[in-house]
C-alpha positions, 0 to 999 in steps of 0.5 A: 500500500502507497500513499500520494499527495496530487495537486492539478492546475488547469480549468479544473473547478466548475468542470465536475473534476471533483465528482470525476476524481471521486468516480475515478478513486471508487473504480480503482478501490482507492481511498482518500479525499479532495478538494478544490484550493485556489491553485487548483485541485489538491487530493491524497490518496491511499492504495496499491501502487499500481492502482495508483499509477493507473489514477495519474495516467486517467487524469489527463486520458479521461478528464471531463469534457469542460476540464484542461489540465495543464499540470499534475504534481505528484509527492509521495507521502510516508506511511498510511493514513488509514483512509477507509473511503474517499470523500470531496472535503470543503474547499481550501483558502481564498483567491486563487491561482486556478483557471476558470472556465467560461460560460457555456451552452447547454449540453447535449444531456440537459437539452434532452431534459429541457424538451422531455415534458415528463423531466422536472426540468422540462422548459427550465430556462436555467437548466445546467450540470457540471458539462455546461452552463454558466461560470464566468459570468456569475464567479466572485471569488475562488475556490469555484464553490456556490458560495462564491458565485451569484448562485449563493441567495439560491438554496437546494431544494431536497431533490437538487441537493440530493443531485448534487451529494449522489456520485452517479448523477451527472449534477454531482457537486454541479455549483449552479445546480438547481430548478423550478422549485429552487432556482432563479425565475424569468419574468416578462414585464411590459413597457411601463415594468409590470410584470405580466401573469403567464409563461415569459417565455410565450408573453416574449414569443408573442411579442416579438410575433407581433413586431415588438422590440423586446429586452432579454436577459442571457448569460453576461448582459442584456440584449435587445431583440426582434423578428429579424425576419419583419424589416419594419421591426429591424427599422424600428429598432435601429431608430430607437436604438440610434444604430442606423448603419451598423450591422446587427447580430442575429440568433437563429433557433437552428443550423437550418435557420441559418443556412437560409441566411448565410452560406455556411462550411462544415468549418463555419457549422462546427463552430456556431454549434460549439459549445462556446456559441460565438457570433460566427460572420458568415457570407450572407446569401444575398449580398445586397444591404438589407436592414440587418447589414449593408456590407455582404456578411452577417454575424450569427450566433445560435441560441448559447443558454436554455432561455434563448432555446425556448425563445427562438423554438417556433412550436408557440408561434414565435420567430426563429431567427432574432436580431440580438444586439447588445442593450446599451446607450450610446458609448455604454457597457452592455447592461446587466441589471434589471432595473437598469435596463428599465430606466436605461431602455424606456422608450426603446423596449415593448416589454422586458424577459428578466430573470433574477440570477444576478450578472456578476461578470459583464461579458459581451458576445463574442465575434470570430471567423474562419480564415485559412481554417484558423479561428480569427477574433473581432471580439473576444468575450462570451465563450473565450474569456477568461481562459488564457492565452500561454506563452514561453515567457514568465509574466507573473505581476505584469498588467497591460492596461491596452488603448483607449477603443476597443479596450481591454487590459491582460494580467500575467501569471506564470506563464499565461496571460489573461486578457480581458473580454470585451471593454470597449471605448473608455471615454465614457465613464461608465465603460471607464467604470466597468474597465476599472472594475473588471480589472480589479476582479481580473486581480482578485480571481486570479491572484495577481499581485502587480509588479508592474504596469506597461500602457500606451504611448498616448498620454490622453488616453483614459487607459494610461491614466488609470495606469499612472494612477494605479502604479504608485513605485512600481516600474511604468512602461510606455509602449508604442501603439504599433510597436504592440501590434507587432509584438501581439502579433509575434506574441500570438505565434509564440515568435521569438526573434525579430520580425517585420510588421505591417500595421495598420490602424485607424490612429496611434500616437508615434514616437515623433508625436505625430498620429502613426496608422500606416506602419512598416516596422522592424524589431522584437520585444525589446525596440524596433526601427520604423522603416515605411509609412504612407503620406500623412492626411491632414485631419481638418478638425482633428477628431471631427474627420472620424465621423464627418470623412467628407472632410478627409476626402477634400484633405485628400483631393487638395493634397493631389491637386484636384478640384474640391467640389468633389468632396461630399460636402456642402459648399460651405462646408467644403469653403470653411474645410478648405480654408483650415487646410490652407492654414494648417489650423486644426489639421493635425497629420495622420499617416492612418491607413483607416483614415485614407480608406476613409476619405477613399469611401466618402470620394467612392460613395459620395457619404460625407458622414459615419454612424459607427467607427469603421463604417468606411473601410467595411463598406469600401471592402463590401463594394468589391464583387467576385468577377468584376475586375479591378483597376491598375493605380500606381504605386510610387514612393518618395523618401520622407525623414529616412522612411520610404513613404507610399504617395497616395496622390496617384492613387486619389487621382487615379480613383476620381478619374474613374470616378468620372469616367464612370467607372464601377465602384465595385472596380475602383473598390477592388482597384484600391485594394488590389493597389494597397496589397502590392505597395505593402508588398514592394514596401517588404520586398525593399525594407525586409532584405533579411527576409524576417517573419512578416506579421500583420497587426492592427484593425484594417487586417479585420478586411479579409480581402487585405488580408487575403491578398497580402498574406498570399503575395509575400508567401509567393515572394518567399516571405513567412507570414503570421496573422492572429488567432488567439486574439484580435488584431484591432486595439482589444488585442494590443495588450498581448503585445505590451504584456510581452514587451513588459516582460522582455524590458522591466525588471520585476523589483525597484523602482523604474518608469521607462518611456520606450523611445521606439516604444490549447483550446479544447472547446473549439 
């Protein structure tokens, strides 16, 4: 007889590892007990030491589904301990150096419940077990227990807390567990919040039948939802919510439903039915604008809790395919509290399906696709977070505080770095509010104790503000905006060494003080040389330019030496836009590929205005069509400063030639592309000589048609290409690669503020 002490790490709580563990001992006749800790899982165990081997090696063999285990230590123990069965003890401690998995759809076992009307959970919209349901979104604190979930003001009825005691029930020490008799509640209120007698779910049903805008409770937030299949509800939604142009998200009730929107690969299918449940963006049917998207691809998701099943099941009458988009005003984090949402969405709102499980963890849906068979983020959230990305590095006290749009922060511990989910624009206090909390509870679950702080360049921005604020004597970096695109890119691929980068963003603050957006870069994690840019724009107005690009198409056409009345603006706009430029006032320089294609879009579509940042550049990419060749514009360049800067005059004069010829927008689109995708290789093929690895960062690379093209040139060149997959290659991404510079250049102990002068997915 032998004993051991085994401790595990890894997504080992809230997966039914414990129940597991029990289950595995009782086969092998072992004795002992578990028990959740913050680092993990701890047990002992007592037997014959070939029982006991057998148990190491169906640790990892036979794990449950939801469980990653990264680590297994073993340490023998001395004499018997006179153990006579095994039994799950009390958790251990507070805090915690675990992983915690994220929330999850309903698996196969509890959807077959949820539909048998002679099952006791038959139509109950928080039905779970220890394979599924929700845990991010309702953790406090760890060890993963009820208590410290936004499950504790719910106790077990007998029959659940007999599940949860009974070592062959699939909902054995399952947290969330419960049901109608113990659980949470969903209740429909009317547009005034009273709450009205009868199943929620039909009252919800018949509503959205009947064209009304409802407000649904899931998982991490609140969404706003209607018939997507009614036009007159969508555009009605769009005008309450003030979203007049940016696309929508919809929820289909199944695969077949989606396919009669979309076309839809095998790949694509696969990963709408995980159990992650990601909005998926998928090449629509009919690529015209309708009133769910005026570009040709539509985000999908299919229903990821039991509430959405039953909402979307057509059985009761009701649609089943509904537009889901996040509840929120204008700027603002996604909603998660009842009464919020009742002030928040009066006027907006024709009724409301609550529930009364409180959201302890904000998470927004994410947004993937597919790309060369790998999973590309647009936004990572719901599903993804807060599992880790790992890397070869250790990064234990390092926190990245990201930008400013599309913000999100990473804490690092070991070797696994944690990126927030989705955050959004931080200058609104509320989405600054919800930053700052996030981060604190970051810090709490997983037992981060910072070391030190790395945060933009940019000393305006909200993120690195709050950076300063929190660093008190620890070390400070401040990292170039695309210095960390490229370093999150290299990061992303695990990439050591130096690297060539082609960044390209909307706008970024460069060493020089001036606004960088268009980059050619050479460096590794520990400096960079910046080699090429493009011909900076002139921003009449500064910030104005971003949504008004009217202004941005004049800047270009004086720029080129072409007449202004082409800009599409009115002619007294266009007399004040072009008497600033002449002066230079207000007009600060840009070398933004996101502002180029910008101005590009407003000159194609004569649209002086967006509603929504990156409105231009997705349209302009949606203009092209297959078979319509493109245009030859050319490509010159001019040395500026010791850079090779692409002219982008040819191009402006080439494009509003066309434009009078009469040429097709989808041509001149696919011209402009096509042009863009043989500059950024000349630019490589003349600046990286030493053939170095080529990563391509920032958010313009969200244009597969760029991406595409320009990955499959250098390839043809003889150059290694790498693109992102575990994290976004827009800003919310961007904090991997400060997390990697920080843990390159600073040194964990002293005092020290640098200013940078060149500043595993099992579910998938």
């Amino acid at each position: 007889m032998s004993r051991i002490r085994i401790e595990i790490h890894g997504i080992v709580q809230g997966v039914g590892f414990r129940p597991f563990l029990h289950r595995l001992a009782r086969r092998l006749n072992l004795t002992g007990w578990a028990r959740n800790i913050p680092a993990g899982v701890e047990l002992e165990l007592e037997g014959p030491g070939q029982a006991l081997e057998a148990f190491r090696t169906a640790l990892t063999r036979e794990a449950p589904p939801l469980a990653v285990v990264e680590e297994v230590l073993v340490t023998p123990l001395a004499g018997s301990a006179g153990y006579t069965d095994f039994a799950i003890r009390p958790s251990a401690g507070t805090g915690g150096d675990t992983l915690i998995c994220p929330d999850l759809a309903p698996c196969p076992a509890c959807l077959r419940e949820l539909a048998d009307p002679t099952d006791r959970r038959y139509r109950y919209p928080f039905i779970n077990c220890t394979d599924c349901g929700p845990r991010f979104s309702i953790v406090r604190d760890l060890p993963y227990d009820r208590a410290r979930t936004s499950m504790a003001g719910f106790v077990m009825c007998p029959d659940c807390d007999a599940e949860y005691h009974d070592i062959e029930s699939r909902r054995y020490h399952a947290q969330p567990n419960c049901c109608p008799v113990c659980g949470p509640r969903a209740f429909f209120l009317d547009a005034q919040g009273k709450e009205q007698p009868g199943d929620p779910i039909a009252l919800a049903q018949a509503a959205l039948a009947a064209g009304q805008i409802v407000a649904v409770k899931g998982t991490g937030g609140i969404h706003l939802a209607c018939d997507a299949g009614n036009d007159e509800a969508v555009l009605r939604l769009r005008r309450r919510k003030n979203r007049p142009d940016k696309p929508l998200a919809v929820l289909c009730r199944d695969l077949d439903a989606v396919c009669r929107l979309c076309l839809v690969s095998e790949a694509e299918a696969d990963l709408l039915e995980s159990p992650r449940r990601p909005i998926v963006l998928l090449q629509k049917r009919n690529p015209a604008p309708d009133p769910l998207s005026a570009n040709d691809r539509l985000g999908v998701m299919l229903p990821y809790t039991p509430l959405h099943i039953l909402l979307a099941d057509t059985s009761a009458g009701g649609p089943d395919t509904l537009v889901m988009t996040s509840a929120n005003l204008s700027g603002c984090p996604v909603m998660v509290d009842n009464q919020e949402a009742l002030r928040g969405l009066a006027g907006v709102a024709d009724g409301f399906l609550l529930h009364d499980r409180p959201i302890q963890n904000r998470c927004d849906d994410s947004l993937v696709g597919l790309w060369e068979g790998q999973l590309c983020f647009y936004r990572r959230s719901r599903g993804y977070v807060p599992q880790p990305v790992t890397l070869p590095w250790d990064l234990t006290g390092l926190v990245a505080m990201g930008a400013e749009q599309k913000a999100s922060f990473a804490v690092g511990r070991g070797h696994h770095a944690f990126p927030s989910q989705h955050i959004g624009d931080l200058k609104n206090a509320e989405t600054l509010d919800h930053y700052r909390t996030a981060l604190d509870r970051y810090l709490t679950l997983f037992g981060v104790w910072p070391a030190a702080f790395v945060c933009d360049l940019h000393p305006d921005f909200f993120s690195t503000r709050e950076a300063e604020a929190r660093v008190g004597a620890l070390p400070l970096l401040r990292v170039q905006h695309h210095w960390a695109h490229m370093a999150a890119c290299m990061a992303d691929n695990n990439l050591e060494g130096k690297a060539f980068g082609i960044l390209w963003d909307g706008t970024g603050l460069g060493t020089d003080g001036t606004i960088w957006g268009g980059e050619f870069l050479t460096g590794d994690y520990n400096d960079f040389e910046r080699r090429g840019s493009i011909r900076p724009i002139l921003l009449p107005g500064g910030d104005a330019a971003t949504v008004e690009i009217g202004r941005i198409a004049l800047s270009l056409l004086t720029d080129a030496g072409l007449d202004p009345g082409d800009a599409p603006l009115p002619s007294a706009k266009v007399r004040a836009v072009a008497a600033m430029l002449r002066q230079s006032a207000l007009c600060p320089r840009a070398s933004s590929m996101g502002r180029l294609f910008d101005g590009l879009y407003a000159l194609i579509a004569g649209c002086g205005k967006t509603s929504y940042e990156g409105q231009g550049p997705a349209l302009l990419e949606a203009m092209v069509r297959p078979g319509e060749p493109g245009r030859y514009y050319p490509v010159a360049f001019a040395l500026a400063d010791g850079l090779r800067v692409f002219d982008t005059r040819p191009l402006v004069r080439g494009v509003v030639a066309d434009l009078h010829r009469g040429i097709s927008h989808a041509a001149i689109a696919r011209g402009i592309l096509d042009t863009l995708c043989r500059m950024a290789v000349n630019q490589c093929a003349v600046l990286n000589r030493e053939k170095y690895p080529v990563v391509l960062s920032g958010g313009v690379f969200f244009n597969r048609y760029l991406l595409t093209g320009i990955t499959r040139r250098l390839r043809r060149a003889g150059f290694p290409v790498l693109t992102h997959h575990r994290v976004s290659p827009g800003d919310e991404g961007l904090c991997l690669g400060q997390l990697a510079i920080a843990a390159a250049r600073l040194p964990r102990k002293g005092e020290q503020d640098v200013s940078c002068r060149s500043a595993e997915d099992p579910l998938h």
